[in-house]
N, CA, C and O atoms as a GROMACS GRO file, in nm:
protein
  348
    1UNK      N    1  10.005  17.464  15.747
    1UNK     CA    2   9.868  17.433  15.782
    1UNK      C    3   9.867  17.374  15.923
    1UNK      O    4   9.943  17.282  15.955
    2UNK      N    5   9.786  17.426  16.001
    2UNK     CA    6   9.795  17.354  16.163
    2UNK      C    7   9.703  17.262  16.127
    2UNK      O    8   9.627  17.250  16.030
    3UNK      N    9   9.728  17.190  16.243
    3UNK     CA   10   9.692  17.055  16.263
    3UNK      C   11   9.490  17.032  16.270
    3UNK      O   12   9.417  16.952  16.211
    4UNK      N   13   9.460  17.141  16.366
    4UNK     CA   14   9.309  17.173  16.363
    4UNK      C   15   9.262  17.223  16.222
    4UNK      O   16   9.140  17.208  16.219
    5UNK      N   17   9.309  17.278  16.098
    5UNK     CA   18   9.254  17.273  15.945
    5UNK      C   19   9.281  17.170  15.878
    5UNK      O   20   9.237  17.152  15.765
    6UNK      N   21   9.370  17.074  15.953
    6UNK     CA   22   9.410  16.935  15.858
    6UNK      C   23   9.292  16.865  15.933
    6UNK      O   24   9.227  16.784  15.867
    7UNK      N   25   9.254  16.886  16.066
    7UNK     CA   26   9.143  16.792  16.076
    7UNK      C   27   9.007  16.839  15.999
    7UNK      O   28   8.954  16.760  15.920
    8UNK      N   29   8.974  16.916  16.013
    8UNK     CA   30   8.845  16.991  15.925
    8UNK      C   31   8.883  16.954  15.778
    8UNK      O   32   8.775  16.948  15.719
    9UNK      N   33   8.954  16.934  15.714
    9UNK     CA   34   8.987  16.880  15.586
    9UNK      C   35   8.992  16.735  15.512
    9UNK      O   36   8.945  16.683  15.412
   10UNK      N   37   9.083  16.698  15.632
   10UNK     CA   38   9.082  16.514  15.647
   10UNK      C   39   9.075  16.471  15.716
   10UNK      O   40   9.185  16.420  15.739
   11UNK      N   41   8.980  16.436  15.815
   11UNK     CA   42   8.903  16.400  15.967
   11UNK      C   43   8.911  16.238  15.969
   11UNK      O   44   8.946  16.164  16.061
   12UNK      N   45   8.864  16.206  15.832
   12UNK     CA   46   8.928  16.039  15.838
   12UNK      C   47   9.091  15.993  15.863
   12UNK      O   48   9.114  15.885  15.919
   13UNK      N   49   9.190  16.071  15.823
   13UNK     CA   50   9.336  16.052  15.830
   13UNK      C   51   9.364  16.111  15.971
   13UNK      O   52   9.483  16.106  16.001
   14UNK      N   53   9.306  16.149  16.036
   14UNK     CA   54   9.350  16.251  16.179
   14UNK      C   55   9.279  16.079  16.306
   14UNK      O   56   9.320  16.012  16.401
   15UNK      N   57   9.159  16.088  16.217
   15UNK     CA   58   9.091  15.947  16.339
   15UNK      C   59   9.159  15.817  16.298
   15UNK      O   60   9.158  15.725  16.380
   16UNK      N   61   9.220  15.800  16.175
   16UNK     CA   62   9.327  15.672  16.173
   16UNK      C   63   9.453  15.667  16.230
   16UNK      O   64   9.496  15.563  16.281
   17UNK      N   65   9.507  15.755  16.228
   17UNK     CA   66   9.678  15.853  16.301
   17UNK      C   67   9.641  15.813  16.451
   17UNK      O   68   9.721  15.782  16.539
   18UNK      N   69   9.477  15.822  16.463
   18UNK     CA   70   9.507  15.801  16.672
   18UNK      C   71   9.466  15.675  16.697
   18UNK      O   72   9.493  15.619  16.804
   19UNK      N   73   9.372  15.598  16.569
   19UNK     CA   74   9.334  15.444  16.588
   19UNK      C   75   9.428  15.344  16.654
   19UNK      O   76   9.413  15.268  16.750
   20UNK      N   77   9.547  15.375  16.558
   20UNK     CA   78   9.641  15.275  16.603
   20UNK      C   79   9.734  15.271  16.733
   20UNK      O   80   9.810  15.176  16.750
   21UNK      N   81   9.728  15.365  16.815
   21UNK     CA   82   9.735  15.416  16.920
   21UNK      C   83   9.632  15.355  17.032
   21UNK      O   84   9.645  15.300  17.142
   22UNK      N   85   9.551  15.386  16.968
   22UNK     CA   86   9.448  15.320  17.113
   22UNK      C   87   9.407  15.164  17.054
   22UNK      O   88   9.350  15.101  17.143
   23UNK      N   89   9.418  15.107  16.964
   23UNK     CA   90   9.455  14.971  16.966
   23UNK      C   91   9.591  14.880  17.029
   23UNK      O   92   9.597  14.762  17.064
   24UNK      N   93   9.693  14.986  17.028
   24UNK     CA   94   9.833  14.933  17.096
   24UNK      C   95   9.790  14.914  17.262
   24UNK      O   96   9.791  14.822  17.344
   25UNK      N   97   9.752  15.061  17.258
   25UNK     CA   98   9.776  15.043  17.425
   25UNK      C   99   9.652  14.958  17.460
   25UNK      O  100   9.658  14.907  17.572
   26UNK      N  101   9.517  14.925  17.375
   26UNK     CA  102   9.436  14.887  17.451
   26UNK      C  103   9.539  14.691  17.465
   26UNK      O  104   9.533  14.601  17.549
   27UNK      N  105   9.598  14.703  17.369
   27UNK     CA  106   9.622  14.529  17.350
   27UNK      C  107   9.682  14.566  17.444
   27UNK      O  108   9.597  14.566  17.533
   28UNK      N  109   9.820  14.614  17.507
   28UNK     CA  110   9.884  14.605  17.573
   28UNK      C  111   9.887  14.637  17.697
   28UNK      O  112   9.993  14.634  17.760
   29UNK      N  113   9.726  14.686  17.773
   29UNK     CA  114   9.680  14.677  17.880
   29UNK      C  115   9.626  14.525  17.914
   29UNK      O  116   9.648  14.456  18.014
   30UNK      N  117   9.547  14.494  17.790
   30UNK     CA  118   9.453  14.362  17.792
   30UNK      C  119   9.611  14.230  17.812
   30UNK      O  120   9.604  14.118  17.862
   31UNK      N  121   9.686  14.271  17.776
   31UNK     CA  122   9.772  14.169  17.784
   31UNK      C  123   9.856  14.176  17.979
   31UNK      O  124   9.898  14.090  18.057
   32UNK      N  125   9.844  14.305  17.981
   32UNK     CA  126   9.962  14.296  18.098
   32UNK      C  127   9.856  14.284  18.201
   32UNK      O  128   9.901  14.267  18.314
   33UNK      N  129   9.699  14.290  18.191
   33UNK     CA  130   9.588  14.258  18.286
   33UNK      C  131   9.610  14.129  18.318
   33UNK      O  132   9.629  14.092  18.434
   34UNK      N  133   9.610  14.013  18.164
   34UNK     CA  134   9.609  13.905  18.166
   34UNK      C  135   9.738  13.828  18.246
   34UNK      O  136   9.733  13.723  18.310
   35UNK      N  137   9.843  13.906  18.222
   35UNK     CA  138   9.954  13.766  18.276
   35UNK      C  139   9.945  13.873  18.403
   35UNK      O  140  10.005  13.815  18.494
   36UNK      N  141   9.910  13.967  18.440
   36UNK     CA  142   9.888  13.984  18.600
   36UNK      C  143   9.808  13.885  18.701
   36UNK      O  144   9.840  13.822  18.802
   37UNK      N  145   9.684  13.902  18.618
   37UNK     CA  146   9.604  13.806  18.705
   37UNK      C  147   9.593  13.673  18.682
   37UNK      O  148   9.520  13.594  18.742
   38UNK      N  149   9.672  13.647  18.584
   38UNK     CA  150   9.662  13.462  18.547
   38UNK      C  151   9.706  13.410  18.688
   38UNK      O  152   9.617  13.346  18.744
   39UNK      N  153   9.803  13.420  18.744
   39UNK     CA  154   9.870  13.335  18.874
   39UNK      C  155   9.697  13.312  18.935
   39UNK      O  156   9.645  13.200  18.934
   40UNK      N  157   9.631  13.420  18.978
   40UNK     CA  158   9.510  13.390  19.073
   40UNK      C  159   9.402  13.308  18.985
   40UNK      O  160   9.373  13.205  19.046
   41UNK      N  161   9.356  13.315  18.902
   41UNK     CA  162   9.290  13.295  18.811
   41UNK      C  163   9.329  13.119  18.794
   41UNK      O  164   9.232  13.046  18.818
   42UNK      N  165   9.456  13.047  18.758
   42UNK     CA  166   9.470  12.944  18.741
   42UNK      C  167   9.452  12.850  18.895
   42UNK      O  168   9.405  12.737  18.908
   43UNK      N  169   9.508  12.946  19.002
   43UNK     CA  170   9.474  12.887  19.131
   43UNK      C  171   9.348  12.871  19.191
   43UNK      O  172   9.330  12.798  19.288
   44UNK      N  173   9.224  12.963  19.113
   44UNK     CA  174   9.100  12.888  19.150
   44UNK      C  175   9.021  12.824  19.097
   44UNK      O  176   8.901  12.824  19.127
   45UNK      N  177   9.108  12.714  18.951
   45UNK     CA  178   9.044  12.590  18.908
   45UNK      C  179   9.115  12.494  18.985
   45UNK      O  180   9.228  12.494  19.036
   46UNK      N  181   9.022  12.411  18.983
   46UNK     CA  182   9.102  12.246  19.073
   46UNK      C  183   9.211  12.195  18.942
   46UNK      O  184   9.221  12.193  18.819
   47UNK      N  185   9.270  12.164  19.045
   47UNK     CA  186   9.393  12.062  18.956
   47UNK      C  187   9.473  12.131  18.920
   47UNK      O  188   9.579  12.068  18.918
   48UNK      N  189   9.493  12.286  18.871
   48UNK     CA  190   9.568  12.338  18.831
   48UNK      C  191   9.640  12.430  18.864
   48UNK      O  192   9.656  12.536  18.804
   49UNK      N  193   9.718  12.370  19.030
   49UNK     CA  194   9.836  12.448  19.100
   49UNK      C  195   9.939  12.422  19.044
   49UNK      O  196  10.039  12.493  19.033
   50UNK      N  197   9.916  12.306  19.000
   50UNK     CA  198  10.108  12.323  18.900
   50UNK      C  199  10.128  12.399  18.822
   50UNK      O  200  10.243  12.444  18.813
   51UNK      N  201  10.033  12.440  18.741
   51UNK     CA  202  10.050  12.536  18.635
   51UNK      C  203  10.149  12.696  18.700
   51UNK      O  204  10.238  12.770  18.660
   52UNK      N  205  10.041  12.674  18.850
   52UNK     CA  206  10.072  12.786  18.861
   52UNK      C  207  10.229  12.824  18.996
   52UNK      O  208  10.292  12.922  19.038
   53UNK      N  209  10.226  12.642  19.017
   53UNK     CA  210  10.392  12.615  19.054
   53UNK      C  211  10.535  12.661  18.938
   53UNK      O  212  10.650  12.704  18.949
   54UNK      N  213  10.442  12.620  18.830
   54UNK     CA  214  10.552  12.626  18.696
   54UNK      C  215  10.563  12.802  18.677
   54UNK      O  216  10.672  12.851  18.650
   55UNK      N  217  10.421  12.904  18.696
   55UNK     CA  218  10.455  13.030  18.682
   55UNK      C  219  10.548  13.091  18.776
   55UNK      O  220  10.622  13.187  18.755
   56UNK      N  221  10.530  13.005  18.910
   56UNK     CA  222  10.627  13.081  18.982
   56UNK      C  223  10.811  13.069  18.969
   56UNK      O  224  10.907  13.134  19.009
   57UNK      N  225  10.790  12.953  18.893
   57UNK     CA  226  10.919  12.904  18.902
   57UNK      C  227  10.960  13.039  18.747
   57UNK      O  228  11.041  13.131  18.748
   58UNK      N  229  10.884  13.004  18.658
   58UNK     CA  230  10.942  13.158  18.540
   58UNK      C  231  10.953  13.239  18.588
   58UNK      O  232  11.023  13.325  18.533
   59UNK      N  233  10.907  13.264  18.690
   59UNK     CA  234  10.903  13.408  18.747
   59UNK      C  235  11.036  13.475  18.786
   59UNK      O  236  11.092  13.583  18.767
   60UNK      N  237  11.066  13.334  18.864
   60UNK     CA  238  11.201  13.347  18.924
   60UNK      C  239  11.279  13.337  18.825
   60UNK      O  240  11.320  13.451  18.804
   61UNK      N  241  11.323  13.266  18.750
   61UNK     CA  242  11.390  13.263  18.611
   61UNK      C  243  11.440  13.366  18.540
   61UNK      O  244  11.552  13.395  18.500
   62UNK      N  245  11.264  13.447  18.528
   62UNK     CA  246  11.281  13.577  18.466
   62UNK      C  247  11.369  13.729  18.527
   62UNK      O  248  11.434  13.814  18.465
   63UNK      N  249  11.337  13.714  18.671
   63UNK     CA  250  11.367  13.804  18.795
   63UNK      C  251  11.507  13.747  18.777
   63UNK      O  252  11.580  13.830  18.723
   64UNK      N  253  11.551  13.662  18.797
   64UNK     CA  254  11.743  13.632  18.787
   64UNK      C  255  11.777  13.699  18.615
   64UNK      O  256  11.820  13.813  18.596
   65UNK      N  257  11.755  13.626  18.532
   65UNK     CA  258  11.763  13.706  18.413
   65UNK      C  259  11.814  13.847  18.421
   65UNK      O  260  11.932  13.882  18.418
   66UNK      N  261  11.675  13.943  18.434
   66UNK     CA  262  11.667  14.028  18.434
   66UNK      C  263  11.787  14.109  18.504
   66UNK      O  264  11.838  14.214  18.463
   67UNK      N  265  11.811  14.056  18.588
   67UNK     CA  266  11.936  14.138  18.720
   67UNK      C  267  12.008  14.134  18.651
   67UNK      O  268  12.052  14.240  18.607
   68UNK      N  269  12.071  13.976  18.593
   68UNK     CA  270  12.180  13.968  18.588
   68UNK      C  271  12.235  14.040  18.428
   68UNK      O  272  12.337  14.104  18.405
   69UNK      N  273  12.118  13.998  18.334
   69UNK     CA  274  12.162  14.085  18.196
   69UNK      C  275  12.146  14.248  18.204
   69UNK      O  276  12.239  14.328  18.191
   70UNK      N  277  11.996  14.281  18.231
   70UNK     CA  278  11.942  14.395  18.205
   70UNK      C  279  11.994  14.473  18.294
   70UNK      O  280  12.062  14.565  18.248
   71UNK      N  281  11.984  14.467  18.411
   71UNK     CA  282  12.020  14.536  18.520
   71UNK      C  283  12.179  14.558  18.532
   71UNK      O  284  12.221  14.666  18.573
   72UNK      N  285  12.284  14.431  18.486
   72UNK     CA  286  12.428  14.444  18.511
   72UNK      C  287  12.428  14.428  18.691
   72UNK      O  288  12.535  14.467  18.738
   73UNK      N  289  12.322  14.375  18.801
   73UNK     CA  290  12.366  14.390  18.904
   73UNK      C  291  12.471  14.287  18.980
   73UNK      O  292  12.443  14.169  18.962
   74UNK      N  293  12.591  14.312  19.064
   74UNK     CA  294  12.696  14.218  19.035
   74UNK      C  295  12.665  14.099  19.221
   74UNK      O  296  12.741  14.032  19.290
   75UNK      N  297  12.517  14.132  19.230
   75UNK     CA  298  12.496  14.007  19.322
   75UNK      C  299  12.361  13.998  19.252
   75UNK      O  300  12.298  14.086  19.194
   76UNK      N  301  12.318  13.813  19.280
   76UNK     CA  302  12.230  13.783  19.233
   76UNK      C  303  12.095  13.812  19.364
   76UNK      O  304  12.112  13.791  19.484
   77UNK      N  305  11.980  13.858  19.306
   77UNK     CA  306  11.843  13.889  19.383
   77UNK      C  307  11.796  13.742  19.442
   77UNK      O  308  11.780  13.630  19.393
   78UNK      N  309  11.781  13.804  19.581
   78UNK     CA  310  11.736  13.697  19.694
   78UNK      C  311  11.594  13.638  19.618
   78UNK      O  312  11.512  13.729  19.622
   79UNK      N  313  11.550  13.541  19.565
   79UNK     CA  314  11.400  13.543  19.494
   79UNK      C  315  11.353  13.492  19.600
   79UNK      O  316  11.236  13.524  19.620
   80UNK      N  317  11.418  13.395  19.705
   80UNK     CA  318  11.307  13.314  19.831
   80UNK      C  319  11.193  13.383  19.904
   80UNK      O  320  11.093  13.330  19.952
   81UNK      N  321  11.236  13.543  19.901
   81UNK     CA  322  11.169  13.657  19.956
   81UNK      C  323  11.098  13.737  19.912
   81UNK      O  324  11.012  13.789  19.983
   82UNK      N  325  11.113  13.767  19.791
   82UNK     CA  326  11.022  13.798  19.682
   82UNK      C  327  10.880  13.783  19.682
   82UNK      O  328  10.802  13.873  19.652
   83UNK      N  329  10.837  13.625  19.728
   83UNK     CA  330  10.696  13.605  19.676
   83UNK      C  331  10.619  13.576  19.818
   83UNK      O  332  10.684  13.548  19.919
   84UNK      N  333  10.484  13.586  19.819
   84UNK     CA  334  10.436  13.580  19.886
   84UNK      C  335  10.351  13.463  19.960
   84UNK      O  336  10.307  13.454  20.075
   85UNK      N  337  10.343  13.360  19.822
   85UNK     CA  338  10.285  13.218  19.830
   85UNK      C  339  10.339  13.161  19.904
   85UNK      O  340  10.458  13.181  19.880
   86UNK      N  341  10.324  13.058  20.034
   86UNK     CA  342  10.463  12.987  20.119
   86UNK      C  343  10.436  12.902  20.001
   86UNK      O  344  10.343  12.887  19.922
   87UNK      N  345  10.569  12.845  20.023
   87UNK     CA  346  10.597  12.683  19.926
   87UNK      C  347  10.605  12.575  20.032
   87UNK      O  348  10.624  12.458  19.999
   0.00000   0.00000   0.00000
């Protein structure tokens, strides 16, 4: 049976099969929107550059991490150059 007579048959099981699909990716846009733009977002309430001193510092954390497990690279990444904020 192709797939176009399984929808004409069971149209509810064909629109649940793609639901969960566009709930993943929608979370997982809404999420990678969010920690994209959090750095700017926390820097234009008052008071709360540390927060976004402390993101930069994970950042870097994460970026060494990453090289050194995921990547296997056998020098560690310059991070001073990396970012664009002066400190």
């Amino acid at each position: 049976m192709s797939s176009a007579a399984s929808a004409m048959k069971f149209p509810d099981a064909v629109h649940r099969s793609q639901g969960w699909l566009r709930r993943f990716m929608f979370r997982w846009l809404a999420l990678y929107l969010l920690l994209y733009n959090s750095d700017g977002m926390l820097m234009l309430l008052p008071g709360l550059k540390w927060v976004g001193h402390l993101w930069d510092q994970l950042g870097e954390v994460v970026v060494l991490w990453v090289g050194k497990h995921l990547l296997h690279l056998s020098q560690q990444i310059a991070t001073d150059t990396c970012w664009t904020r002066p400190r």
